[in-house]
Structures are given as C-alpha cells and as structure tokens.
DONUDO-688782 format. One record per atom (N, C-alpha, C): x, y, z; residue in one letter; residue number from 1. Coordinates in Angstrom, 1 decimal. Layout:
// DONUDO-688782
PT     east    north       up   rest    nr
PT        X        Y        Z      A   NUM
...
//
This chain:
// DONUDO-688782
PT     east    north       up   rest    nr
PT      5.2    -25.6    -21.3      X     1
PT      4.3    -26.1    -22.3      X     1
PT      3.1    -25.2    -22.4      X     1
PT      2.9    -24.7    -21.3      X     2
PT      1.5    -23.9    -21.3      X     2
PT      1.7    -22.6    -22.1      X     2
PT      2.9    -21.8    -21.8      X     3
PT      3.1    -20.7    -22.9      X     3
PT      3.1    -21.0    -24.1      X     3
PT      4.0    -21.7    -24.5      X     4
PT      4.3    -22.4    -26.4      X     4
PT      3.0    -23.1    -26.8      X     4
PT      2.7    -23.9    -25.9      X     5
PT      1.6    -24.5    -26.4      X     5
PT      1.3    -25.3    -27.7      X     5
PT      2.3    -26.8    -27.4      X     6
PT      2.7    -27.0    -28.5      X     6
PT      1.3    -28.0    -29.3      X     6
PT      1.4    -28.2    -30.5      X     7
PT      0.6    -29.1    -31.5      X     7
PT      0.1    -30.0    -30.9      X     7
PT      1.1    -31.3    -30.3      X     8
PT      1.3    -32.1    -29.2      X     8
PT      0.2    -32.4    -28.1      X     8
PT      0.3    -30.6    -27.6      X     9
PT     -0.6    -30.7    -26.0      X     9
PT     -1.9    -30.6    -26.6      X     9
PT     -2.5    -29.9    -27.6      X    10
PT     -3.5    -29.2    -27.9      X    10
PT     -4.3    -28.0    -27.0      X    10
PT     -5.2    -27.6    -27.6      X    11
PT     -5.9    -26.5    -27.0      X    11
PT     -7.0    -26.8    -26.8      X    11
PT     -7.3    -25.8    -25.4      X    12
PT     -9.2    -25.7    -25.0      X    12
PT     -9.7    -25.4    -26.2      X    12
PT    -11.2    -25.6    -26.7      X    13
PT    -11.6    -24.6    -27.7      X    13
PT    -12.5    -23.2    -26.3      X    13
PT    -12.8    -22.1    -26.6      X    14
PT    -12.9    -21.0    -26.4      X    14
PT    -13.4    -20.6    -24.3      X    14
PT    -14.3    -21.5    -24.5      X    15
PT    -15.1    -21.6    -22.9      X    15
PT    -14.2    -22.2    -21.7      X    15
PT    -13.5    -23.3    -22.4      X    16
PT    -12.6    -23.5    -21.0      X    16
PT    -10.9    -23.1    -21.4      X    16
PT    -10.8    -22.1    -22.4      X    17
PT     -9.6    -21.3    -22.6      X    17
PT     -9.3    -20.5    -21.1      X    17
PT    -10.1    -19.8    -20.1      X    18
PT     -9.5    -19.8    -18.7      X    18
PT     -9.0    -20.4    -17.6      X    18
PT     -9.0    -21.9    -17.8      X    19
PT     -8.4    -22.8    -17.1      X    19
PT     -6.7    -22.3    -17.2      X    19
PT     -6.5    -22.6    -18.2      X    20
PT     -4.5    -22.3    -18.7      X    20
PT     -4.4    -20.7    -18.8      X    20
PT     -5.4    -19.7    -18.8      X    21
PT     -4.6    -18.2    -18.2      X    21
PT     -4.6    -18.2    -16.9      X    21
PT     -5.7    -19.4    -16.4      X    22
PT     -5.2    -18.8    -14.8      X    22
PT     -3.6    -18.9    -14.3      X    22
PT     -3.5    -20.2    -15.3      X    23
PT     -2.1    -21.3    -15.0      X    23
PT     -0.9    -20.4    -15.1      X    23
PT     -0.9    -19.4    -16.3      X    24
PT      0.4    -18.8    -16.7      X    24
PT     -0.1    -17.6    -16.1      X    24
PT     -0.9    -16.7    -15.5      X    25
PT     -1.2    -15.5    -14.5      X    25
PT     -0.7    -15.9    -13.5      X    25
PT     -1.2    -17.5    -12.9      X    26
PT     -0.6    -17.7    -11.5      X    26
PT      1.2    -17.6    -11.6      X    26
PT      1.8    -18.4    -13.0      X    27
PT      3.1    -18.4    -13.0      X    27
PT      3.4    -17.2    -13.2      X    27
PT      2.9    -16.0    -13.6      X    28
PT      3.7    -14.5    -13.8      X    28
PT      3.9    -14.7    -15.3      X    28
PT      3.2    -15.0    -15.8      X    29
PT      3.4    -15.2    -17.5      X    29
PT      2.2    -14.5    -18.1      X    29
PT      2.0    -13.7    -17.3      X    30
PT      0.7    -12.9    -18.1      X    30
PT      0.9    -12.3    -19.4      X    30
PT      1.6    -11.8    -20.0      X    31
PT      2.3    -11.5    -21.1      X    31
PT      1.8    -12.3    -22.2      X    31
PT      1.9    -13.7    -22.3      X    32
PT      1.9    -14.6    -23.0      X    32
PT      0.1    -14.6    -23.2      X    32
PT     -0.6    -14.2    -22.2      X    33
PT     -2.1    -14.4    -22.3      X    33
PT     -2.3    -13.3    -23.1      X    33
PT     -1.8    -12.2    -23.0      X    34
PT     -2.6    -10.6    -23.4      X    34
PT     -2.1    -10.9    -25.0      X    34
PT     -0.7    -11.5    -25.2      X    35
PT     -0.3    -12.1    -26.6      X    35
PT     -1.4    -13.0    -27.4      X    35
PT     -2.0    -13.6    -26.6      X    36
PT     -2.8    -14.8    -27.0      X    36
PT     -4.3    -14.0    -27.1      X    36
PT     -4.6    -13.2    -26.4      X    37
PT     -5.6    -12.2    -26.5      X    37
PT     -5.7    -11.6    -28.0      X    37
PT     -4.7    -11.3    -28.1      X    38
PT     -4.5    -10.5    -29.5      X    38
PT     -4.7    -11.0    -30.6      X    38
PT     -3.9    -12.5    -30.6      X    39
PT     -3.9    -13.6    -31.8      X    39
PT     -4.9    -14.2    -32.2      X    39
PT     -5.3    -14.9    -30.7      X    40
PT     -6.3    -16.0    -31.4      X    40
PT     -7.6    -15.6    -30.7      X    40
PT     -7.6    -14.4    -30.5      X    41
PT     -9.4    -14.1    -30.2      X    41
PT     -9.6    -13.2    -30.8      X    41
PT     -9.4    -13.7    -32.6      X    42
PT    -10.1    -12.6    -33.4      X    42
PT    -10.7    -13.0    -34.4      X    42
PT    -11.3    -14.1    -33.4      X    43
PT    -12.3    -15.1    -34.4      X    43
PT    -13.1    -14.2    -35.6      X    43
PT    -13.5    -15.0    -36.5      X    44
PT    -14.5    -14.3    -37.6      X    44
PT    -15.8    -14.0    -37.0      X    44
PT    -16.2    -14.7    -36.4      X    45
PT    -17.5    -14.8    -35.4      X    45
PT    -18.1    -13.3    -35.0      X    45
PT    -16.4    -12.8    -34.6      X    46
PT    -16.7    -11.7    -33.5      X    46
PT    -17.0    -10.4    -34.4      X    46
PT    -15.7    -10.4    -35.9      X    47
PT    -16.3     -9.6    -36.8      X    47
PT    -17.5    -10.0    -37.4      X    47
PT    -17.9    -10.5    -37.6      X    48
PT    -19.0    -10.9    -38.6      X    48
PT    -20.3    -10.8    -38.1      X    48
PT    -20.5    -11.4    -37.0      X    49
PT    -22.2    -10.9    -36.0      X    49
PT    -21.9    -11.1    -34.4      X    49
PT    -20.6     -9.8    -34.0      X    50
PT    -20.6     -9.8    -32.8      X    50
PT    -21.2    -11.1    -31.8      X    50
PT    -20.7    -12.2    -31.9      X    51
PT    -20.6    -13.3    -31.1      X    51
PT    -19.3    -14.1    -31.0      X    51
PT    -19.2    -14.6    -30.0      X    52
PT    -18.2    -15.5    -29.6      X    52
PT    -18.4    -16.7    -30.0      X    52
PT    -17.6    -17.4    -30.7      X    53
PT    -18.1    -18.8    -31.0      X    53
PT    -17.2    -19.8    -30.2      X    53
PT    -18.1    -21.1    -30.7      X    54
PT    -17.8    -22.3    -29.8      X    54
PT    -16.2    -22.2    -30.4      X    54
PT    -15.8    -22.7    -31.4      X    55
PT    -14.6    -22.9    -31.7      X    55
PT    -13.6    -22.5    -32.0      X    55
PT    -12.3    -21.9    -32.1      X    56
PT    -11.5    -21.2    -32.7      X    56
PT    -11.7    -20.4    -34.2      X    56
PT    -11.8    -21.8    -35.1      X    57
PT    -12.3    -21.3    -36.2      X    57
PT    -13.3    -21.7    -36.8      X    57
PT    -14.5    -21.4    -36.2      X    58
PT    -16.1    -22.0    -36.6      X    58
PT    -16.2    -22.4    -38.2      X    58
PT    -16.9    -23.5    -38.5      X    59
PT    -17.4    -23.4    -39.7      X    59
PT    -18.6    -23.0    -39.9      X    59
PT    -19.2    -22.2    -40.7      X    60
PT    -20.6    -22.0    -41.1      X    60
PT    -21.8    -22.4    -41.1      X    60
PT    -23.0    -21.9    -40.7      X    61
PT    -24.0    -22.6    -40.6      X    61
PT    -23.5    -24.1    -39.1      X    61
PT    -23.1    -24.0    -38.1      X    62
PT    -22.9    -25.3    -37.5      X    62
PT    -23.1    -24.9    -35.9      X    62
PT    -23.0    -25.7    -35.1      X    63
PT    -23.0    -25.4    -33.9      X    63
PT    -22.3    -25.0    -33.3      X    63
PT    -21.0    -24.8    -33.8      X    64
PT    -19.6    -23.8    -33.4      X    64
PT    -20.0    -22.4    -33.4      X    64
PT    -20.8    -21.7    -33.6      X    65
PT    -21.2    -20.6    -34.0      X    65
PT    -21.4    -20.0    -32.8      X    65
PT    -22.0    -20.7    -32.0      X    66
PT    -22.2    -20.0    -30.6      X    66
PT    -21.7    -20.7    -29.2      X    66
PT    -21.9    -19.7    -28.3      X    67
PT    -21.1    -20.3    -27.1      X    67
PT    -21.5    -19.5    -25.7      X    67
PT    -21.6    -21.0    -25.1      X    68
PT    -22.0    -20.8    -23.5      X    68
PT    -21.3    -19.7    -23.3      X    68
PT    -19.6    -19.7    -23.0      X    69
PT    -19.3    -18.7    -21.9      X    69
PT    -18.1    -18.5    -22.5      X    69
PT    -17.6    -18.2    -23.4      X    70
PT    -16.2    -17.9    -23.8      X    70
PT    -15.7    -16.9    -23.2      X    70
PT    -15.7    -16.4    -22.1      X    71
PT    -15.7    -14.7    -21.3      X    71
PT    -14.1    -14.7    -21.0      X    71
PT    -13.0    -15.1    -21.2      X    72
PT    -11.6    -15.2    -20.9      X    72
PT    -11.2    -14.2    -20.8      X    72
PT    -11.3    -13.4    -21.8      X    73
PT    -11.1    -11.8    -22.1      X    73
PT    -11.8    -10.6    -21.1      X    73
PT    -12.8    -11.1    -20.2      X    74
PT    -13.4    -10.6    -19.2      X    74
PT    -12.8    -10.8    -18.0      X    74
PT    -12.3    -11.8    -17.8      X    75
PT    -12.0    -12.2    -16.7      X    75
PT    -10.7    -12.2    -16.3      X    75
PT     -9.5    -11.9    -17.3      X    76
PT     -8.3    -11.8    -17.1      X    76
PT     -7.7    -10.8    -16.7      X    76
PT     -8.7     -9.6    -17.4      X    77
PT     -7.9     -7.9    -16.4      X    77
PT     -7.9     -7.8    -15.0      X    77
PT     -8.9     -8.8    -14.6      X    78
PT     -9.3     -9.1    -13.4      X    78
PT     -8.3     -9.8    -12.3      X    78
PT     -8.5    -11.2    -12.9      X    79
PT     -7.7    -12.3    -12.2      X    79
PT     -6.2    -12.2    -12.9      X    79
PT     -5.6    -11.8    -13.7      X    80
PT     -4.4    -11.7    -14.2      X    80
PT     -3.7    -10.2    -14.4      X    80
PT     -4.3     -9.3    -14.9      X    81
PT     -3.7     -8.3    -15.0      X    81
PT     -3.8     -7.4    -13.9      X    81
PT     -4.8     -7.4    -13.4      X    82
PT     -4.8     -6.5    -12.0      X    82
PT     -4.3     -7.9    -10.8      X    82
PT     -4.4     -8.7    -11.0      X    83
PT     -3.9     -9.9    -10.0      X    83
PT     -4.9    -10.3     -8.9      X    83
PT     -6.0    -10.1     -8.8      X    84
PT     -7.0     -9.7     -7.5      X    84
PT     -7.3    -11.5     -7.1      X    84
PT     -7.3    -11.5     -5.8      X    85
PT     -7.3    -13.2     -5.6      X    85
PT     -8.2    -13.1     -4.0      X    85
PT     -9.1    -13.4     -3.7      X    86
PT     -9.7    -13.1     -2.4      X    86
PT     -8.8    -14.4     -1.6      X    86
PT     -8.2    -13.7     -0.6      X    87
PT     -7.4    -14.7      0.3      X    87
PT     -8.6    -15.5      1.4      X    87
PT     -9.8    -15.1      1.9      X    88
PT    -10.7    -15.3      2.7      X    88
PT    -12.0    -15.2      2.5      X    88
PT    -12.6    -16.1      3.0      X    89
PT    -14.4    -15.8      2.3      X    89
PT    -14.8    -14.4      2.7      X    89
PT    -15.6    -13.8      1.4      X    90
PT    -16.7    -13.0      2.0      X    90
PT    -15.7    -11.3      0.9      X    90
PT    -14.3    -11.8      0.6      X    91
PT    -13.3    -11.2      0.3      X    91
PT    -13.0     -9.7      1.6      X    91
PT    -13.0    -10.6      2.8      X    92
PT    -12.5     -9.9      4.7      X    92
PT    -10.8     -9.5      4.0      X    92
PT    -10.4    -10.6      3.4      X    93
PT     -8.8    -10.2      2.9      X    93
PT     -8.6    -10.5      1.2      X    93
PT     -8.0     -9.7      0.9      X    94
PT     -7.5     -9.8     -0.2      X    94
PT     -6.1     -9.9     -1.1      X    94
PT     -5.4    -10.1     -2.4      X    95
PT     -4.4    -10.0     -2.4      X    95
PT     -4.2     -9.1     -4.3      X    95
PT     -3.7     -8.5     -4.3      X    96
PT     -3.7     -7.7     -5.6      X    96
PT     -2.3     -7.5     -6.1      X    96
PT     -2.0     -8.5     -7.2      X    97
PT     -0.7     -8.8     -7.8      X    97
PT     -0.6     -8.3     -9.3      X    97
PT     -0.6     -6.8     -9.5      X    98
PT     -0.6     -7.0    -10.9      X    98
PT      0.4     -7.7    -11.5      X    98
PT      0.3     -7.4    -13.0      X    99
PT      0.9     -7.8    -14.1      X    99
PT      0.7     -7.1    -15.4      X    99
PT      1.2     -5.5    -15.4      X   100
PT      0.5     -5.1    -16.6      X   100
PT      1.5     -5.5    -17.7      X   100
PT      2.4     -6.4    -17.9      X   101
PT      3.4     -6.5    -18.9      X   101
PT      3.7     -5.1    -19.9      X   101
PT      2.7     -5.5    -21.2      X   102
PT      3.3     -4.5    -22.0      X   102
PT      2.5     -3.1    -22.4      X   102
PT      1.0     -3.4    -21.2      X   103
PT      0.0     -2.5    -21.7      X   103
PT      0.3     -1.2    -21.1      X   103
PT      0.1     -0.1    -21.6      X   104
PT      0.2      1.1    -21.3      X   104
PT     -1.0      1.6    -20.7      X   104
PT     -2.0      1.3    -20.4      X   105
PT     -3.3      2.0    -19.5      X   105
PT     -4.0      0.9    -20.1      X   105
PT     -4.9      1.0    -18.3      X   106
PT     -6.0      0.4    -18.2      X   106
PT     -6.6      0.7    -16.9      X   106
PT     -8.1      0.9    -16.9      X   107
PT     -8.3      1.3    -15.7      X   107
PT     -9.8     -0.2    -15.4      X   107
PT    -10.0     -0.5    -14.4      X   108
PT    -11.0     -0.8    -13.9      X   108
PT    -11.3     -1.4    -12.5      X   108
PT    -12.3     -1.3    -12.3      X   109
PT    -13.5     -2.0    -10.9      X   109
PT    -13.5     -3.1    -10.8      X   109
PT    -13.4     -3.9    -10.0      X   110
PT    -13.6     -4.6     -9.4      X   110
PT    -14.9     -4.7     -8.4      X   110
PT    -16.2     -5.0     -8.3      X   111
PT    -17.3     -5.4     -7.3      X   111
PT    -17.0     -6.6     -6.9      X   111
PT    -16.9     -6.1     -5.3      X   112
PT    -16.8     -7.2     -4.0      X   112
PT    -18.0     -7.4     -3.1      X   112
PT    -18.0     -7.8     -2.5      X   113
PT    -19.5     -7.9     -1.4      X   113
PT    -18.8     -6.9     -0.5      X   113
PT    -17.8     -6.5     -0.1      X   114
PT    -17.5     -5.0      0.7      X   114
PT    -17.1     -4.2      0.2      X   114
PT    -17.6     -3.7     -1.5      X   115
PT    -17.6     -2.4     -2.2      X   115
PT    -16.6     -2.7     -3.2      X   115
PT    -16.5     -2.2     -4.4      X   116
PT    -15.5     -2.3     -5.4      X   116
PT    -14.2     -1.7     -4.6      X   116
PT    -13.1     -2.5     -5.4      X   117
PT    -11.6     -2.4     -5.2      X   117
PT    -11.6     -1.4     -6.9      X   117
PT    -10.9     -0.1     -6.7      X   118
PT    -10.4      0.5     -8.0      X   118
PT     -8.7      0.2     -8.2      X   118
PT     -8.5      0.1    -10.0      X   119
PT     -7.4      0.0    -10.2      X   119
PT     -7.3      0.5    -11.3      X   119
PT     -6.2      1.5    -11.8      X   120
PT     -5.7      2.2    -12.4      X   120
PT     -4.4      2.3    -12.9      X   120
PT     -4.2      2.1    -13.8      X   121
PT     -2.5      2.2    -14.3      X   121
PT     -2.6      2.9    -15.7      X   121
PT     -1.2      3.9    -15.5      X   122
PT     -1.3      4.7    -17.3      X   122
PT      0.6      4.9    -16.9      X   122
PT      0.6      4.3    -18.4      X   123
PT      1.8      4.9    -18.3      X   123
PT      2.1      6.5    -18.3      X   123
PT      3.5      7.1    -17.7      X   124
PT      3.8      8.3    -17.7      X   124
PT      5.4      8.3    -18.2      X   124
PT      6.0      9.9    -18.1      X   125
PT      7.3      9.9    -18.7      X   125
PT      8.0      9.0    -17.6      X   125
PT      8.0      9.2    -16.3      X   126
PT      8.2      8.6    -14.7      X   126
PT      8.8      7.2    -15.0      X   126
PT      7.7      6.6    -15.4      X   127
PT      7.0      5.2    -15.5      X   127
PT      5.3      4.7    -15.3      X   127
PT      5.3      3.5    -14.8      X   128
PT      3.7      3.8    -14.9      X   128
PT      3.2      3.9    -13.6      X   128
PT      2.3      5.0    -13.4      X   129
PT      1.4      5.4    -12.2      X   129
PT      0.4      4.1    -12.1      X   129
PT      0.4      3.8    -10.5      X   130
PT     -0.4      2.9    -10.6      X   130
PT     -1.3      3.1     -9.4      X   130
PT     -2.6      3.6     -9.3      X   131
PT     -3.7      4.2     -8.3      X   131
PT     -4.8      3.1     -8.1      X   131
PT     -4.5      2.2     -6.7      X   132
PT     -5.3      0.9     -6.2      X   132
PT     -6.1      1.9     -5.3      X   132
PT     -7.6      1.8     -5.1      X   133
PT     -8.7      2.2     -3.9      X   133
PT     -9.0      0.7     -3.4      X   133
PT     -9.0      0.3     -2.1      X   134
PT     -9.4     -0.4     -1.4      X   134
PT    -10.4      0.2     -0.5      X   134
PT    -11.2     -0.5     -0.4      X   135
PT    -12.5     -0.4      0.9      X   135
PT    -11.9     -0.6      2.0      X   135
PT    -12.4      0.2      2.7      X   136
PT    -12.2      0.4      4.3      X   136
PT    -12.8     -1.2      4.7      X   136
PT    -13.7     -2.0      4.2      X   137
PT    -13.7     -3.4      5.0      X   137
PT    -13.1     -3.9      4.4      X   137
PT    -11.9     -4.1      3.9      X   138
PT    -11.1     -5.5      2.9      X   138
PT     -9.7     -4.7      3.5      X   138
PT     -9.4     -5.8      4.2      X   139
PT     -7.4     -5.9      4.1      X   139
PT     -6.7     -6.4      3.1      X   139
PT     -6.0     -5.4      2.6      X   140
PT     -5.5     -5.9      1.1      X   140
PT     -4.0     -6.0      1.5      X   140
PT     -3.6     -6.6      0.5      X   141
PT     -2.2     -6.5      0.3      X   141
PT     -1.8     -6.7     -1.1      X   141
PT     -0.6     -6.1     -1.5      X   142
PT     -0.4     -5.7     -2.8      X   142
PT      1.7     -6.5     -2.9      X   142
PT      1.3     -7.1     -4.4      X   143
PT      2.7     -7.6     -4.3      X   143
PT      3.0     -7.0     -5.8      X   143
PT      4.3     -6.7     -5.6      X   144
PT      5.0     -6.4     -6.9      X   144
PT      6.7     -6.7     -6.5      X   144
PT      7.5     -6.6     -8.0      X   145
PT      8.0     -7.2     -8.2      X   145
PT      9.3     -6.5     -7.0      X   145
PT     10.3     -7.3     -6.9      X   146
PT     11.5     -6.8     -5.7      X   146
PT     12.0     -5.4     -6.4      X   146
PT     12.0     -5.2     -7.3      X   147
PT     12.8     -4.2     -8.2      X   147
PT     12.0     -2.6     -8.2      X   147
PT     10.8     -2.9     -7.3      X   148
PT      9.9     -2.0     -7.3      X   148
PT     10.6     -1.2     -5.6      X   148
PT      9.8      0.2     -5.3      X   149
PT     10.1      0.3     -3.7      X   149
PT      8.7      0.9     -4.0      X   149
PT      7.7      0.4     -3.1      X   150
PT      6.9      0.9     -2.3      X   150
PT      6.9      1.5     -0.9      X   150
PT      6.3      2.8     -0.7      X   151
PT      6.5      3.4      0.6      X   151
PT      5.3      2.7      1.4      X   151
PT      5.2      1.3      1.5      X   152
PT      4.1      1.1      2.1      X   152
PT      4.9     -0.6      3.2      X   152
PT      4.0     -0.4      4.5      X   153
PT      4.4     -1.5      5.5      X   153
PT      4.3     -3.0      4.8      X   153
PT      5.3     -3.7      4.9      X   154
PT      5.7     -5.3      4.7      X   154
PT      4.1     -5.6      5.0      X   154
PT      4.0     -6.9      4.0      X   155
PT      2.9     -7.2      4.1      X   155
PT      3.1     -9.0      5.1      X   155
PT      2.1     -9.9      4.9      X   156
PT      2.5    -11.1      5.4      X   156
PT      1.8    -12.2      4.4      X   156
PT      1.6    -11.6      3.2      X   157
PT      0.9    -12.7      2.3      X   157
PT      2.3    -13.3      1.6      X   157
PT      2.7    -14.6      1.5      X   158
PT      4.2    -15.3      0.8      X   158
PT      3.6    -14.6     -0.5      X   158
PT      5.0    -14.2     -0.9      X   159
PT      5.0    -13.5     -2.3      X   159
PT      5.9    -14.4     -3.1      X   159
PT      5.5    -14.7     -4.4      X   160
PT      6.1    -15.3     -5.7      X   160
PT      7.8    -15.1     -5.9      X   160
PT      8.6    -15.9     -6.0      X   161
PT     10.2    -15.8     -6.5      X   161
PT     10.2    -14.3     -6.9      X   161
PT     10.8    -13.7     -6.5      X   162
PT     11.6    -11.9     -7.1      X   162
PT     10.3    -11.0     -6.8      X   162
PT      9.4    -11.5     -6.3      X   163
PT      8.5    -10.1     -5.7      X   163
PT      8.8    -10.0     -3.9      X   163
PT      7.8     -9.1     -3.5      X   164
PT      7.5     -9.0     -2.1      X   164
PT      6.0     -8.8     -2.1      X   164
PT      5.2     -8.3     -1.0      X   165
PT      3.9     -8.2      0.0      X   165
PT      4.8     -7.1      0.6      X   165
PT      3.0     -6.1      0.6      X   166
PT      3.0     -4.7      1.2      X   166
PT      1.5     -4.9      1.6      X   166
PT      1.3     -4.0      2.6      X   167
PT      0.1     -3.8      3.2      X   167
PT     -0.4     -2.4      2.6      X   167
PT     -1.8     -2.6      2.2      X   168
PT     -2.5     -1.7      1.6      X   168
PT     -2.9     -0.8      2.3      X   168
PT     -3.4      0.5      2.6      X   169
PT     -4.1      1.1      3.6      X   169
PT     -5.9      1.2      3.0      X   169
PT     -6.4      0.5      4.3      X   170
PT     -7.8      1.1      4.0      X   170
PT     -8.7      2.1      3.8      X   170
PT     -9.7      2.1      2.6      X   171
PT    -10.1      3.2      2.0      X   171
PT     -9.6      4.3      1.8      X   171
PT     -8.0      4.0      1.5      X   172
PT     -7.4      5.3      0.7      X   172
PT     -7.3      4.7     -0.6      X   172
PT     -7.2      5.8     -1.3      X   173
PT     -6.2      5.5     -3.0      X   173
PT     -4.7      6.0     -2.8      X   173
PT     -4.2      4.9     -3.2      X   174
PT     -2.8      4.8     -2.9      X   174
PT     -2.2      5.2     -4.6      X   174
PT     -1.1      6.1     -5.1      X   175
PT     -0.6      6.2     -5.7      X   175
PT      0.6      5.8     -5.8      X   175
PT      1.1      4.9     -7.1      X   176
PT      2.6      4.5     -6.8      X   176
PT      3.3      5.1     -8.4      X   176
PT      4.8      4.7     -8.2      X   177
PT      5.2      5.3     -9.5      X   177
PT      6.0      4.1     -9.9      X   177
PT      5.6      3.4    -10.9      X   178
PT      6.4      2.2    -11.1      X   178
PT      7.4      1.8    -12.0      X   178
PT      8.4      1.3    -12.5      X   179
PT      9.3      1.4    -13.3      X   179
PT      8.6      0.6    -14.5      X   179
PT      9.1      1.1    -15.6      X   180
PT      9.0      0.6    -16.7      X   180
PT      9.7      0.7    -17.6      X   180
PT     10.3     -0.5    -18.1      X   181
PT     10.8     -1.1    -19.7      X   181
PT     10.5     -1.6    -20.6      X   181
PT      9.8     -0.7    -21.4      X   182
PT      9.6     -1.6    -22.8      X   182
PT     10.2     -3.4    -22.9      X   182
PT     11.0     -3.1    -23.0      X   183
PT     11.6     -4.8    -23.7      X   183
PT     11.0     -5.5    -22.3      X   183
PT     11.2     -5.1    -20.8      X   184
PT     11.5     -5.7    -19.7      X   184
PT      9.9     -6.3    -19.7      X   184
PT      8.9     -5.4    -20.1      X   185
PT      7.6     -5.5    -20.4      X   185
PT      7.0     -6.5    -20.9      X   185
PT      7.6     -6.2    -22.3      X   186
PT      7.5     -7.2    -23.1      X   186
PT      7.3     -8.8    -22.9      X   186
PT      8.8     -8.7    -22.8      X   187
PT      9.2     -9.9    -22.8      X   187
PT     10.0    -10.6    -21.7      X   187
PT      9.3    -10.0    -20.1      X   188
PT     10.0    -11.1    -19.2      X   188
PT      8.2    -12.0    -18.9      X   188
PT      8.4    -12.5    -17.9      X   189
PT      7.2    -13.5    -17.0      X   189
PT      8.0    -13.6    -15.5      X   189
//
C-alpha cells in the first residue's frame, strides 16, 4: 500500500512526505521514492517563486504556499539512496545500504561528528563504480545485494532478504564494480 498508494489510504501533504520514504527505503523500494520524486515534486510553487509549498497542489494567494520543512528530496540521497543509518550513538558504527535503482551518477557527503563518510557512484561500460570513504573513527559496514561479490571481510550487521554485510576498511576509499541492469534497476525493490 505504501508504494501504490492508493485513493483509500491517502497522502502526507509535503513536510511529513518522509515518514513513508523511510518506510519503502527501509523495505528496499527505493525506486518507487526517486519515481515519486520525479512526479509529484514538481509543484508549481517550485517553478513559479522557487519555494516549496504546504500542499501538493497549492491554491493561490493562501497558506499552502509555504512550508516549514518539506526537505524529503534532501534527505533521501542520504537515508535511502546511499542507505547510511548510524547503528550506535555518536555514529562509533555505522551501516551503508545503498539503493541506486535506476540513477546513473550521484555523488555525495555525508557530515558525521567523526568527519564526513564519501559516496560516489557513476555508471560505467563495467557497471556501476561505486567509491565509499569512511573515516578512520566510524566502523562501517556496507550491505548490498547477494548477487553482488565484494572483495571485502563478512560483516556482522543482519542484512535484509537477498543481501549480505561486509566490513568497510577504515579511512580508505574503497572501490567496487557493481552489476547493472537497466530493467533490473528499474523495476525490482
């Protein structure tokens, strides 16, 4: 129900639209968010005077027009598409699950209280290169799906149905070469 999202259930309006990405990032359905990225956050608002509004589809002149925190679109490369989840206060451990479904590059930072985590992914002829930096104080671990081989040690964080857990090395940038299918991209979760 969270992906279809039917008539029925209804919808957040804009500010608490990250409650249900977390929901379908936690289930591996990130796909369906970067979909929903595309569709319905292309409010008029945003063309018209660069703001986010309260509502999906604001009416004029009203209080829909503006908005506390609609930041969903900020927060998801983060918590869903690079997967970053602090296992332990202080982020001492960490856990980094991407999910780039269908995107072909993206790179970004992550700031922690023990130095930014980097993450990089571009597609290549290969498949897609994917270059995680972890800080030398954060024990990371990195899960992707079973279908992947990483040259890196078993990790011990429980990994999701059809993935595994690898142990990161600290303060290296680790390069991987990961498989990619259009359709498989697309359209699995």
């Amino acid at each position: 129900m969270l992906a279809s999202c039917p008539a029925e259930m209804g919808l957040s309006y804009p500010a608490n639209a990250v409650w249900r990405y977390w929901a379908l990032a936690k289930a591996r359905a990130m796909q369906v968010v970067l979909d929903d990225f595309r569709s319905r956050w292309t409010m008029p608002s945003i063309a018209e005077n660069n703001t986010l509004s309260e509502d999906w589809m604001p009416t004029y002149d009203s209080a829909s027009e503006w908005s506390h925190c609609p930041v969903s679109p900020l927060i998801l490369p983060y918590h869903g598409i690079m997967g970053l989840r602090a296992t332990s206060p202080g982020f001492a451990t960490c856990v980094i699950a991407p999910q780039p479904c269908d995107l072909k590059q993206l790179e970004c930072q992550a700031q922690t209280v023990r130095g930014p985590i980097g993450f990089s992914l571009k597609l290549e002829s290969a498949g897609r290169e994917l270059k995680l930096m972890v800080p030398a104080e954060i024990d990371a671990e990195l899960i992707l799906e079973t279908g992947e081989d990483a040259p890196l040690p078993p990790g011990k964080e429980p990994a999701p149905a059809g993935c595994r857990s690898y142990r990161l090395p600290k303060g290296e940038t680790v390069t991987l070469m990961l498989k990619y299918s259009e359709a498989k991209a697309r359209y699995s979760t």
